[in-house]
Every structure is written in C-alpha cells, then in structure tokens.
C-alpha positions as CSV (number, residue, x, y, z in Angstrom):
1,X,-3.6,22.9,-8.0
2,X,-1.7,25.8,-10.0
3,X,-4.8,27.2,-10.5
4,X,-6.5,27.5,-7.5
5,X,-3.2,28.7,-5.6
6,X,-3.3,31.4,-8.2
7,X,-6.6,32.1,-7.1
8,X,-6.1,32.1,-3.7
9,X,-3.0,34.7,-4.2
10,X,-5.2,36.7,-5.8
11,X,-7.8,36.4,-3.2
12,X,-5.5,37.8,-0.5
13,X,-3.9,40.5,-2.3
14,X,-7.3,42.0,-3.3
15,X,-8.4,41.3,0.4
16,X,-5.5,42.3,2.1
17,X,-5.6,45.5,-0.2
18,X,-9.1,46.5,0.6
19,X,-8.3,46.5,4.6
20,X,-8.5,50.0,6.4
21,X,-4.6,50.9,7.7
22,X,-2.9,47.7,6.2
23,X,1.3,47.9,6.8
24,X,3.7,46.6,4.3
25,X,4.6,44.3,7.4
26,X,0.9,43.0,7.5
27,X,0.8,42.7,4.1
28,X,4.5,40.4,3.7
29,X,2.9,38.6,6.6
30,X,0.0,37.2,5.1
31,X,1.3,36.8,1.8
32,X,4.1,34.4,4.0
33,X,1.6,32.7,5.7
34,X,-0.3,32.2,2.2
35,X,2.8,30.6,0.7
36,X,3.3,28.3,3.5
37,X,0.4,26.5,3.8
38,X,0.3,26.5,-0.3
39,X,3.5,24.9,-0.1
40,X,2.0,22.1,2.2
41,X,-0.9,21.7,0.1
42,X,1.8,20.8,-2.5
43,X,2.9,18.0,-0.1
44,X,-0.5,15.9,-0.3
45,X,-0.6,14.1,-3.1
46,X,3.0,12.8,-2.4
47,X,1.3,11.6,1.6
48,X,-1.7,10.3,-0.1
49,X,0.6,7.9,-2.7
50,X,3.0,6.9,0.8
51,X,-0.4,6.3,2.4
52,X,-1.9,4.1,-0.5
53,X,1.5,2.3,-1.1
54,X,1.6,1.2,3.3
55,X,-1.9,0.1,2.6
56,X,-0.8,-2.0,-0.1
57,X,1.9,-3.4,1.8
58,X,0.0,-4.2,5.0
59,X,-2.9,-5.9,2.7
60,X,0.1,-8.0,0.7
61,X,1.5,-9.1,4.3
62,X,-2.1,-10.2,5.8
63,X,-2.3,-12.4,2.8
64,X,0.4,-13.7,3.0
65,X,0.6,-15.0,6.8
66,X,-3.1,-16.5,5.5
C-alpha cells in the first residue's frame, strides 16, 4: 500500500508539473485531494476485517437458531 501511494504521489507531481500555467493553488489542490482519497484507501482493510467479522457473526447466529 506504501508503495503504490508513493507511486501515485509521484505520478501527480510529475503530471501536475508538466501542465501548461499550473498555480501553486492548483498544485496544493491536487496534491490535497491526492492525500485524501489515499487516506481512505488506508481505511479498507480495517472495513473489509468489520465486514468479514458481521459475516461471521450472522453465519454463527443462523446456526445457532438451527
């Protein structure tokens, strides 16, 4: 996950770089909007464990009202 938010940093910067007229305002922009969605990215393997443990739960209770 380090690793390809790295990447993706990198991406930008060298794409945000190469635009014609780019703003340091642009620029902070992106690079925000970058770090917010890596930052949720950071959130899914925490919803996928809450996801797997419900499942668990929901099979446990179905067997046991068998």
């Amino acid at each position: 996950m380090e690793l390809f938010s790295i990447a993706l940093s990198a991406a930008v910067i060298i794409r945000v770089a190469s635009l014609p007229h780019i703003e340091p305002g642009t620029i902070y922009a992106m690079l925000a909007y970058l770090w917010n969605f890596i930052s949720s990215l950071n959130h899914v393997p925490t919803l996928v464990q809450q996801l797997s443990r419900l499942k668990d739960i929901a099979r446990r209770m179905d067997q046991s009202l068998q």
